[in-house]
C-alpha positions in Angstrom: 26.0 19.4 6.3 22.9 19.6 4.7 22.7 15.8 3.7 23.6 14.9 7.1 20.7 16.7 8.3 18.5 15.2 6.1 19.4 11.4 7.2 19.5 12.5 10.9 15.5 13.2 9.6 14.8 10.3 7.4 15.7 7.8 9.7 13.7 9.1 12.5 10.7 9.9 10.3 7.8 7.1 10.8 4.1 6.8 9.6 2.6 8.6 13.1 5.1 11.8 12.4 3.8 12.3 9.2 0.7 11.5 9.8 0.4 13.6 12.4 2.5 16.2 10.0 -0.4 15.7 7.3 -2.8 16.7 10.1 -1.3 19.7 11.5 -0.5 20.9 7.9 -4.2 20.7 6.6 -6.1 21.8 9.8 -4.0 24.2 10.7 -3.1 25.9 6.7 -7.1 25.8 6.3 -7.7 27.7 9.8 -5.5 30.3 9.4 -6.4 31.2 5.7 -10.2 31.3 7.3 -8.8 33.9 9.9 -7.0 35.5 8.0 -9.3 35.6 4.7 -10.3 40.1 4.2 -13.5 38.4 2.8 -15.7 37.9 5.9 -18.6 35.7 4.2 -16.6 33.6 2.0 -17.9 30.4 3.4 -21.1 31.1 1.9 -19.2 30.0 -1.4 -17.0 27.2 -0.8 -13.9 25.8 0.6 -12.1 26.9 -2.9 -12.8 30.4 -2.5 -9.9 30.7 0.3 -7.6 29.4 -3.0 -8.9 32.4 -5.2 -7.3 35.7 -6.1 -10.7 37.1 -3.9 -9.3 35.8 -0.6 -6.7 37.7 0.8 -4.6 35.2 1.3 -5.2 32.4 -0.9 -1.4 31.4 -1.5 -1.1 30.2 1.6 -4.4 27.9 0.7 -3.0 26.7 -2.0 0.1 26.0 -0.9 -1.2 24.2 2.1 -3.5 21.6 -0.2 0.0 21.0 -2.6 2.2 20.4 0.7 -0.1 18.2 2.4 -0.7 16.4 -1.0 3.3 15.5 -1.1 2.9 14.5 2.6 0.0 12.0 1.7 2.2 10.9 -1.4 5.3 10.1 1.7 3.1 8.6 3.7 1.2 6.1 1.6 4.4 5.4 -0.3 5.9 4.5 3.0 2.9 2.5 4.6 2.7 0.6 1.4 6.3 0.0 0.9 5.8 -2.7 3.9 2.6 -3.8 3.6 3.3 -5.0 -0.1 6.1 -6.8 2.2 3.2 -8.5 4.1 0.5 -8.8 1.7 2.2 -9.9 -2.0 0.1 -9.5 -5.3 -1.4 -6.4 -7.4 -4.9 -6.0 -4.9 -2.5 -3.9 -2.7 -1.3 -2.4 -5.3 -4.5 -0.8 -6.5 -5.1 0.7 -3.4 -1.7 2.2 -3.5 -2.7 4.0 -6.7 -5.8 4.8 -6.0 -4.9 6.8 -2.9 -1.9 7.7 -5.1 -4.3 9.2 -7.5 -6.2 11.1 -4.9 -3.2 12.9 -3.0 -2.5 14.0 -6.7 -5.9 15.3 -7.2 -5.4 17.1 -3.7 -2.2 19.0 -5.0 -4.5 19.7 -8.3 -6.8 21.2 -6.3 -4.0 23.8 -4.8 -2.5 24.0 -7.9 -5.1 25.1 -10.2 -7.0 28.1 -7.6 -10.7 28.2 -8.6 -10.5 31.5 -10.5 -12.1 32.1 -13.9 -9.0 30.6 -15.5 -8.7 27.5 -13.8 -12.2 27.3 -12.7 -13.5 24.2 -14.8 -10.2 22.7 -14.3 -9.9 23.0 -10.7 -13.8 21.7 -10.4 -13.1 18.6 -12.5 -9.7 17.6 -10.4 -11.9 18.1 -7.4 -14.3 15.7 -9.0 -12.1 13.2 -9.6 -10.7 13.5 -6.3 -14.5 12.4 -5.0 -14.8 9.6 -7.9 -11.8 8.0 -6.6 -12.7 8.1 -2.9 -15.9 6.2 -4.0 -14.1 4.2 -6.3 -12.0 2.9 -2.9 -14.9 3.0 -0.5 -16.5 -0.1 -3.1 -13.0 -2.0 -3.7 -11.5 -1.9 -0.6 -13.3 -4.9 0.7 -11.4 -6.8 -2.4 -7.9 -4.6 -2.7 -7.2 -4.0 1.6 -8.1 -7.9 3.2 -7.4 -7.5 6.5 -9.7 -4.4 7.3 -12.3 -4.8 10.3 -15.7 -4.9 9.6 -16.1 -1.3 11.9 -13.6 0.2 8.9 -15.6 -0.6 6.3 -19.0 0.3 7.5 -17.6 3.6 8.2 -16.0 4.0 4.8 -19.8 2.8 3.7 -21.1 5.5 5.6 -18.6 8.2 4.2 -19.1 7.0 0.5 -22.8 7.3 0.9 -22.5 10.4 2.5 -20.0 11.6 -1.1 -23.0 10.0 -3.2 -25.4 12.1 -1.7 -24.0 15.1 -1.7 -22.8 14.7 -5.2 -26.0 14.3 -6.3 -27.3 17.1 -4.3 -25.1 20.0 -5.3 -25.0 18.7 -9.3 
C-alpha cells in the first residue's frame, strides 16, 4: 500500500510542486519559529538563534533548514537530470554540484544549532554556504549558457550584495 502511494506521488511530482514545496517549507518553518520563539528580542542576534537551545522552539528551526535542504537536493537533482539531457558536457555539471554543495550546507546549518558546541562549526558551514553562492554568481555565465542577461545582472547584484555584507559583519 504504501509503495503504491508513493508512485501515485512520484509521478505527479514536477519542478513547480516542489518548488513551491521548498517555499512554503522555508517561509513558513522560519515564521512560525519567529512567533512562536519565548525569546521576544531574538532578532537582535541572528537568524541562528531561532536554531539554539535559547529559543523555545528551535527544533522546529532546525528541522525546517534540514527538510528544505533535501527538497533543494530533489529539486536540482530533478531539473538537472533533464537539462544535462539538453545541454551535454561537465559546465552543467558544475552547477549541479555547486548548488549541490549549497543545499548541503543548508541542512549543515540545521544540523549543527549555533550553540556553544556547534557554534564554530555551524558558522563555518554557513560560510561556505555564502562562498559557494559567490562562487556561482562568477561561473554561471560560463557553467548555465542559456541564462538571460536580466538573470545574471541580478545574481550580480545579489553576489555584491554577499561581498558586502561579508565584509561588513567580519
Amino acid at each position: 500500500m504504501v509503495t503504491y502511494i508513493m508512485i501515485n506521488l512520484a509521478m505527479t511530482i514536477f519542478p513547480g510542486v516542489i518548488t513551491n514545496l521548498m517555499t512554503f517549507m522555508i517561509i513558513g518553518g522560519v515564521f512560525f519559529s519567529m512567533l512562536t520563539n519565548s525569546n521576544k528580542d531574538w532578532w537582535r542576534h541572528n537568524f541562528s538563534f531561532l536554531g539554539t537551545a535559547n529559543s523555545s522552539n528551535s527544533w522546529q528551526f532546525n528541522i525546517t533548514l534540514i527538510f528544505s535542504a533535501m527538497l533543494m537536493l530533489t529539486l536540482i537533482d530533478y531539473l538537472f537530470v533533464n537539462l544535462s539531457k539538453k545541454y551535454p558536457g561537465w559546465r552543467v555539471q558544475v552547477t549541479r554540484w555547486l548548488l549541490s554543495l549549497m543545499a548541503a550546507c543548508l541542512g549543515g546549518v540545521g544540523l549543527f544549532p549555533n550553540d556553544p558546541r556547534f557554534h564554530l562549526l555551524h558558522d563555518r558551514i554557513a560560510m561556505w554556504m555564502v562562498y559557494t553562492m559567490l562562487i556561482l554568481v562568477v561561473v554561471v555565465r560560463w557553467t548555465m549558457p542559456m541564462m538571460t542577461k536580466t538573470f545574471l545582472t541580478l545574481s550580480y547584484v545579489i553576489g555584491g550584495v554577499l561581498a558586502v555584507s561579508y565584509i561588513a559583519f567580519n
